[in-house]
C-alpha positions as CSV (number, residue, x, y, z in Angstrom):
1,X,0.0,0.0,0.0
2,X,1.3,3.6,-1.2
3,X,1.1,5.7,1.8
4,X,0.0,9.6,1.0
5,X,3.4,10.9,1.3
6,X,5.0,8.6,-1.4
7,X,1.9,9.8,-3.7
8,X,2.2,13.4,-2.8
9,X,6.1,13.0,-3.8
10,X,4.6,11.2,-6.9
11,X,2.9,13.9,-7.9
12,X,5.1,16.7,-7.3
13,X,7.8,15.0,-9.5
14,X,5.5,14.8,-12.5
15,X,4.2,18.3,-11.9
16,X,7.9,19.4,-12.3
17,X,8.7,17.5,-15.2
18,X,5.7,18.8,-16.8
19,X,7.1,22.2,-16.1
20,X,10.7,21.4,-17.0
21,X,9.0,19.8,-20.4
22,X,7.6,23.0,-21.0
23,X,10.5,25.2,-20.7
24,X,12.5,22.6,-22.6
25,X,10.1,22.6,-25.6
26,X,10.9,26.6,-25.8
27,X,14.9,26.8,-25.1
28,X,17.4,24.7,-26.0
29,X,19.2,22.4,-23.0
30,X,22.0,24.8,-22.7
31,X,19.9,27.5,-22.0
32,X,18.0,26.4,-19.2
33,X,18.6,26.7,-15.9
34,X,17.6,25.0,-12.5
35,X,16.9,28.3,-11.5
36,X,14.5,28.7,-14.1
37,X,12.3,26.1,-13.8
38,X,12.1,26.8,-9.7
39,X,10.8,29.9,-10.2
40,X,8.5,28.7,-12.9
41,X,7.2,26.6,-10.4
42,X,7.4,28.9,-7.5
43,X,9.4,26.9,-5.3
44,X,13.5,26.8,-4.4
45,X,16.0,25.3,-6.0
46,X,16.6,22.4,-3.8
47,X,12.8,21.5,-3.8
48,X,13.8,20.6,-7.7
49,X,17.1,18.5,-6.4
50,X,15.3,16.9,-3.5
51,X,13.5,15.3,-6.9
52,X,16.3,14.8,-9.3
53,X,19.7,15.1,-8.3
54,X,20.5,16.8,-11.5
55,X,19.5,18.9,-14.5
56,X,21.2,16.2,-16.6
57,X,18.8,14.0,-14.8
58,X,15.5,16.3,-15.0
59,X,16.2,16.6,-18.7
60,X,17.2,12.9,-19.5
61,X,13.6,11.8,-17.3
62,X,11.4,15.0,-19.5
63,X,12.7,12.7,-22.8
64,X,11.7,9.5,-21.1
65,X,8.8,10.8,-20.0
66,X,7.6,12.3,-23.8
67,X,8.8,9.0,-25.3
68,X,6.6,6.8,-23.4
69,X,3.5,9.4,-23.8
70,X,4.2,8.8,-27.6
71,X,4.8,5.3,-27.2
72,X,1.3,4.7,-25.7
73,X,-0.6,7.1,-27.9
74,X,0.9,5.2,-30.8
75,X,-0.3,1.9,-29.3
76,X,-3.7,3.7,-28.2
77,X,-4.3,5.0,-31.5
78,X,-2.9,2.4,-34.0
79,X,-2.0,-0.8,-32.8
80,X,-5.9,-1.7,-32.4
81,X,-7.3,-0.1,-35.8
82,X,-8.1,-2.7,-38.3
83,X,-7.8,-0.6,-41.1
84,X,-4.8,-0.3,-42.4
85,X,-5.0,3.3,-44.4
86,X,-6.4,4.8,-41.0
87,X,-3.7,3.1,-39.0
88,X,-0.6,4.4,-41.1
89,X,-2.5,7.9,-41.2
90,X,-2.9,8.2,-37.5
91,X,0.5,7.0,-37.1
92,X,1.7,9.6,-39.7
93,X,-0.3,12.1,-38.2
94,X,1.3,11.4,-34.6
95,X,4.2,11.2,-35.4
96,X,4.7,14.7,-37.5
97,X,2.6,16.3,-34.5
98,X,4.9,14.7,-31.8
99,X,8.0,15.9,-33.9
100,X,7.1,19.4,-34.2
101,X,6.1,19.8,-31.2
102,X,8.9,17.9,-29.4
103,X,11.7,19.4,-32.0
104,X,13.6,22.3,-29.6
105,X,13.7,18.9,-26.9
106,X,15.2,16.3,-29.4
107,X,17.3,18.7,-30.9
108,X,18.6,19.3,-27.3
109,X,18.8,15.7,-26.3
110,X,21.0,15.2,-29.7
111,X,23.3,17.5,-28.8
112,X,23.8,16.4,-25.3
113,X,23.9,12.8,-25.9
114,X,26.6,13.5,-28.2
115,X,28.7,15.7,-25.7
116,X,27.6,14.6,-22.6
117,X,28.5,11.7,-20.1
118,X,25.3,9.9,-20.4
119,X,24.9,7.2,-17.6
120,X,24.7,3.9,-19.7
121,X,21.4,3.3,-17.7
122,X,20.2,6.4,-18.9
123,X,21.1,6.5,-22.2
124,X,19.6,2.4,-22.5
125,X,16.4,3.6,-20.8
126,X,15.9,6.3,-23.8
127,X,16.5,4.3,-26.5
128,X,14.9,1.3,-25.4
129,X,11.8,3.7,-25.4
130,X,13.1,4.8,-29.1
131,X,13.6,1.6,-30.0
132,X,9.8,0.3,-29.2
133,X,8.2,3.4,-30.7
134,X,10.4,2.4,-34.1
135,X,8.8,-1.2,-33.9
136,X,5.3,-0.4,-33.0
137,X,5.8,2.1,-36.3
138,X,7.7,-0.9,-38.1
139,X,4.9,-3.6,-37.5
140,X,2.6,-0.9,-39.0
141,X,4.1,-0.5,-42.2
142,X,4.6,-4.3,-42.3
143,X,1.1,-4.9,-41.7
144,X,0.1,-2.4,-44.6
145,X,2.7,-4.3,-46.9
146,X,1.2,-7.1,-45.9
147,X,-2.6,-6.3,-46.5
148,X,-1.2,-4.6,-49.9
């Protein structure tokens, strides 16, 4: 049984990365600060570290965090449609609004994967997520093949 306390912490963590997301869907990585995002959220700094030790953390779970959004609106919205057309148009669809919505983020996480000491477990978390979204897209186009 979850006490209150571990489901108030719960909540506060995914009401900061929704914040952090925000600000990260505006500015690039580089640009943001801890600072920042506390006062976004009208709290002190080390009520943001008391959640995530760092901002290399904060940023690497906001990416998570979008990825499996994605990953279960693609598996909400096409993995259960019988027909084919309207499953590689929703998947289309998804995809290109995920993308430009998401763009400033994934540009940031590409350039601080590639210049950054990413944990390993981090850095396998991420594209483990990547990796499913590319199958669940994969299986659709194989299905349309498929189905001709």
């Amino acid at each position: 049984m979850r006490t209150l306390q571990v489901q108030g912490q719960e909540f506060k963590k995914q009401v900061i990365l929704r914040e952090a997301a925000e600000i990260l869907s505006q500015k690039p990585y580089e640009a943001v600060t801890m600072d920042e995002v506390a006062k976004a959220l009208g709290c002190g700094k080390s009520t943001l570290y008391k959640y995530f030790e760092s901002k290399d953390l904060l940023f690497a779970d906001v990416i998570y965090a979008k990825l499996e959004a994605f990953a279960r609106e693609i598996e909400y919205n096409c993995l259960q449609e019988l027909d084919t057309s309207r499953v590689l148009n929703s998947s289309l669809l998804l995809s290109f609004r995920f993308y430009r919505q998401n763009s400033q983020l994934f540009s940031s996480w590409l350039r601080y994967e590639s210049n950054t000491a990413v944990t390993d477990e981090l850095f396998q978390k991420v594209h483990a997520l990547m990796a499913q979204k590319q199958q669940n897209v994969a299986a659709l186009f194989q299905r349309a093949i498929d189905e001709g």
